[in-house]
PAZAPA-4460 file (N, C-alpha, C; in steps of 0.05 Angstrom, whole numbers, plus 32768, in hexadecimal, padded with zeros to 4 digits):
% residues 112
    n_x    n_y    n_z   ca_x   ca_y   ca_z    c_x    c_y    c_z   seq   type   mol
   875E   8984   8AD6   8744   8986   8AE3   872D   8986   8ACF     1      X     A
   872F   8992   8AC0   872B   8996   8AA2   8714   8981   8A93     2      X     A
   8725   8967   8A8E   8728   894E   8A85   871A   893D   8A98     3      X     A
   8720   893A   8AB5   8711   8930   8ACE   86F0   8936   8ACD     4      X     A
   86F3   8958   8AC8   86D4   8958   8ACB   86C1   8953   8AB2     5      X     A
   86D7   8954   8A9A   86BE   894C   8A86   86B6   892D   8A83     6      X     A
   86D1   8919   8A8D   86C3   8903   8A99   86AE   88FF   8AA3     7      X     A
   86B4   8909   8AB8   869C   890A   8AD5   8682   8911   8AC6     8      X     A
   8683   8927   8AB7   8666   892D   8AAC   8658   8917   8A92     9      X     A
   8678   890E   8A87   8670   88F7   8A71   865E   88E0   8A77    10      X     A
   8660   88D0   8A96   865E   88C2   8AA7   8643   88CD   8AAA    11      X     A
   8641   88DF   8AB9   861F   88E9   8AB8   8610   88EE   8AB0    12      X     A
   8619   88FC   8A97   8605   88F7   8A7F   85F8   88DB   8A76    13      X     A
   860A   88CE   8A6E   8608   88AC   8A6D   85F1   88A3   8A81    14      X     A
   85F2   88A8   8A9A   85E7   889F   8AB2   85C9   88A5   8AAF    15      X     A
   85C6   88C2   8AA3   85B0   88CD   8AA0   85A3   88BE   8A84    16      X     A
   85A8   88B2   8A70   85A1   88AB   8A5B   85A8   88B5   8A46    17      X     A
   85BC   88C7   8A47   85CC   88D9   8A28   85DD   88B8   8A1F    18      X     A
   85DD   88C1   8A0A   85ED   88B3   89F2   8612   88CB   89EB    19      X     A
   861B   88C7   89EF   862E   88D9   89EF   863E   88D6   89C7    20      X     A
   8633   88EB   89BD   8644   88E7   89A2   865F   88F3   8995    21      X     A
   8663   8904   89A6   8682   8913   89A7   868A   8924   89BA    22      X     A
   86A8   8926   89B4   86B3   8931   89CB   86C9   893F   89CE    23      X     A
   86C7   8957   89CF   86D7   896D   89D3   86E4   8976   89B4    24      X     A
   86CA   8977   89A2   86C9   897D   8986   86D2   89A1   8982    25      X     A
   86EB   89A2   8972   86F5   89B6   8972   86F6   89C7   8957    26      X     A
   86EC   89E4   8954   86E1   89F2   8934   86F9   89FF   893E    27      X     A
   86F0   8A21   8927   8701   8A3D   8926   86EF   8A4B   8941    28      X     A
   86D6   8A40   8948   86C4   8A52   8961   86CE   8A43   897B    29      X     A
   86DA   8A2A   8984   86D8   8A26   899E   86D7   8A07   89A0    30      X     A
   86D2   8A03   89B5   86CE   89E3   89BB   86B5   89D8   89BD    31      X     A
   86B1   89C0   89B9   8692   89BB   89CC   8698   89A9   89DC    32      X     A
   8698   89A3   89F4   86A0   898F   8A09   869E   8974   8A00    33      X     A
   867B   8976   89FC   8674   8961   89FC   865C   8965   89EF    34      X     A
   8659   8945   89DA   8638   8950   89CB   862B   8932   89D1    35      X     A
   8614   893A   89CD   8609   8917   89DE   85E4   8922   89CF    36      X     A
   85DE   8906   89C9   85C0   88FB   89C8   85B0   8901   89E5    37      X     A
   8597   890B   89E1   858B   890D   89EF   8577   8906   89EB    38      X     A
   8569   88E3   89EB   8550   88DC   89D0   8558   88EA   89BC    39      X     A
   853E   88FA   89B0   8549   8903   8993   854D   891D   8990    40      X     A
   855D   892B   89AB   856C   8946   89AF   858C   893E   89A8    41      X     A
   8590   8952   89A4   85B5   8959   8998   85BB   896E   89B1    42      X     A
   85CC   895F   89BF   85D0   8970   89D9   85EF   8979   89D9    43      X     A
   85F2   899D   89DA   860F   899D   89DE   860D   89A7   89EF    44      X     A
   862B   899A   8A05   8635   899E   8A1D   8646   89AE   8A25    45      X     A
   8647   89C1   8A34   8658   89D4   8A3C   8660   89C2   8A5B    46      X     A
   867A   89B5   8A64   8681   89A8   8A7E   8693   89C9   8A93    47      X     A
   868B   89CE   8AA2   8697   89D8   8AB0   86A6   89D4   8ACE    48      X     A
   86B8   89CB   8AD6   86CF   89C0   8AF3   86D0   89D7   8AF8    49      X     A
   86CC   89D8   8B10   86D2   89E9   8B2B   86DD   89DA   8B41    50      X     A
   86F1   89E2   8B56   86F7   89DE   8B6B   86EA   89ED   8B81    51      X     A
   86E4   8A04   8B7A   86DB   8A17   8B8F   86CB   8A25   8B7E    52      X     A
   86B1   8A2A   8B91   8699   8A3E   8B7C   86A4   8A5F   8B7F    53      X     A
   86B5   8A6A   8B81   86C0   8A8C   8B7E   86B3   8A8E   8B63    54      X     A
   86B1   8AA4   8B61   86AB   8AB4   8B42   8696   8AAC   8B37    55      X     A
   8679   8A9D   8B47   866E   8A8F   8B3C   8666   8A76   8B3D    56      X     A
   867A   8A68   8B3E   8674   8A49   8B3E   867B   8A44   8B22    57      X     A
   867B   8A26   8B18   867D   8A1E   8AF5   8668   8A2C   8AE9    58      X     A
   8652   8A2B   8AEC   8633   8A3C   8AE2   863B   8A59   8ADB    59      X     A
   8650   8A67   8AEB   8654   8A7A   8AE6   866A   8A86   8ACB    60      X     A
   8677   8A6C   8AC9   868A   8A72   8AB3   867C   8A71   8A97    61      X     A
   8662   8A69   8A99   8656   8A6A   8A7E   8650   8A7F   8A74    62      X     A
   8658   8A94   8A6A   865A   8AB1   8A67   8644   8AB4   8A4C    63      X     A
   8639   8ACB   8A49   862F   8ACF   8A2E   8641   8AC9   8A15    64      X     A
   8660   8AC8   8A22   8668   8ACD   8A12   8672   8AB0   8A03    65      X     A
   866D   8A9F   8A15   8676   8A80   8A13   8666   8A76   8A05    66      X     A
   8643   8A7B   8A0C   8632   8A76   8A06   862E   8A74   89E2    67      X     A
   8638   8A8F   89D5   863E   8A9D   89C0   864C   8A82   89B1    68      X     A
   8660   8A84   89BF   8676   8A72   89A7   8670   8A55   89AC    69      X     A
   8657   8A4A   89BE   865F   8A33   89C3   8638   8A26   89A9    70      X     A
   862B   8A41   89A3   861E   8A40   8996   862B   8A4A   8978    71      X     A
   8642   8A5A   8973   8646   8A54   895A   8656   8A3A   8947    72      X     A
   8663   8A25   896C   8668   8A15   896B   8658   89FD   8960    73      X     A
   8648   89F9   8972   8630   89EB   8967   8620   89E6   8947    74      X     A
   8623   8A05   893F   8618   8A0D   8925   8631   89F7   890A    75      X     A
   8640   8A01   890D   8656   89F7   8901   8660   89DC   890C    76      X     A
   865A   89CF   891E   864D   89AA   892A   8637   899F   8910    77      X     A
   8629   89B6   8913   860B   89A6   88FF   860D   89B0   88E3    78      X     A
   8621   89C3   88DA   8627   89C3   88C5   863F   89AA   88B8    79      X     A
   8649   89A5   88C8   865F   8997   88C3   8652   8979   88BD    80      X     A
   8640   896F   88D3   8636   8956   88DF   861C   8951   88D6    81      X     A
   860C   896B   88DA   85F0   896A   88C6   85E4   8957   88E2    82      X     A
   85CD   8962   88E1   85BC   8955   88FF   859E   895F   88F7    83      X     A
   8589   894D   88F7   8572   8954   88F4   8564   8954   8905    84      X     A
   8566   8961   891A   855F   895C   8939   8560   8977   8948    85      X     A
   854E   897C   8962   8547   898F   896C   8568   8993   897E    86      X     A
   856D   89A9   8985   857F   89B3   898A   8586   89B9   89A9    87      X     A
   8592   89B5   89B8   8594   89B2   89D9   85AF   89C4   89E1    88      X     A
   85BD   89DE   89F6   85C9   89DB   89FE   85C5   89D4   8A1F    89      X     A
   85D3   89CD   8A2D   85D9   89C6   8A4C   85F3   89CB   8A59    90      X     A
   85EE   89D5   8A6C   860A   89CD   8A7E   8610   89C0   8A93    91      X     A
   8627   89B3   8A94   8636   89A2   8AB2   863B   89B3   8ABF    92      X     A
   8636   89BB   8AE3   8649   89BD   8AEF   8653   89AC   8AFC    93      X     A
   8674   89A1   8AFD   8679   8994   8B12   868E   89A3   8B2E    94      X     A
   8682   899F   8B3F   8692   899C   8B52   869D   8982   8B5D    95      X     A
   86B5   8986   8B79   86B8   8970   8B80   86A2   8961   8B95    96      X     A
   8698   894C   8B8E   8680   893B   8B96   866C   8941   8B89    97      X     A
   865F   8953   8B76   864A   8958   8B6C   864C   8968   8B4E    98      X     A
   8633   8956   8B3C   8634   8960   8B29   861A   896F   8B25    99      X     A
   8619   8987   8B17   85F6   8990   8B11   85F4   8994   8AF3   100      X     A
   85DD   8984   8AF1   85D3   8986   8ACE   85C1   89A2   8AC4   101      X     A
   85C5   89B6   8ABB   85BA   89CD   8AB1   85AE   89BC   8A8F   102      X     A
   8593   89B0   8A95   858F   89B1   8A76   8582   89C6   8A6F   103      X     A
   8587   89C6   8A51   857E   89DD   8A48   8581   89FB   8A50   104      X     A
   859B   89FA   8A59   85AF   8A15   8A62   85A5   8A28   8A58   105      X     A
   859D   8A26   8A3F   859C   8A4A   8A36   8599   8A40   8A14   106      X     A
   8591   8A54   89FF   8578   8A58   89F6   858C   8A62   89D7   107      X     A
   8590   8A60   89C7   8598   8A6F   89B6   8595   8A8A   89B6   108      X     A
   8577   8A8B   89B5   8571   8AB1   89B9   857C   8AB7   89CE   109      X     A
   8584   8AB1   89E2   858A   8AB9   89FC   85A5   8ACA   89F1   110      X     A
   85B2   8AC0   89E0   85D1   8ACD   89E2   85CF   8AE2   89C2   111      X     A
   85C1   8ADF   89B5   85BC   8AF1   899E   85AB   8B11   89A8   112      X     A
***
């Protein structure tokens, strides 16, 4: 399900005008789904699949605590990769028949 929905969101990003530059880039902090051009934003993607919204919905699995590692993830993306560019996170939700774009999810300070 996993794999399905980060398609689905790959596909819509695309649709939307992202450039998609990697994918499912893996450190010692975590994963990043998906990292994509946004003009001249560096956008990393958190994809979240749901079948049923309980507990939340996908929006809801983004925890402070996800948030955390998916920003020390990032850090160590642009240390690795080096990016001279303003900095973006977002999130997918997908359900089945519908996807929703959260840009600009949340904030670095938000989780510090």
């Amino acid at each position: 399900m996993g794999r399905a929905g980060e398609e689905i969101a790959r596909r819509y990003l695309r649709s939307c005008g992202y450039r998609i530059v990697g994918r499912n880039w893996r450190c010692r902090f975590g994963e990043l789904d998906l990292i994509a051009r946004d003009g001249d934003t560096l956008v990393f993607v958190e994809v979240k699949t749901r079948t049923r919204d309980g507990f939340g919905g996908p929006e809801g699995a983004v925890t402070p605590r996800k948030r955390a590692r998916m920003i020390a993830a990032a850090r160590a993306y642009l240390r690795e990769f080096g990016a001279d560019l303003p900095v973006r996170f977002d999130v997918i939700a997908v359900r089945p028949g519908e996807v929703t774009l959260y840009r600009d999810a949340f904030q670095v300070e938000d989780v510090l």
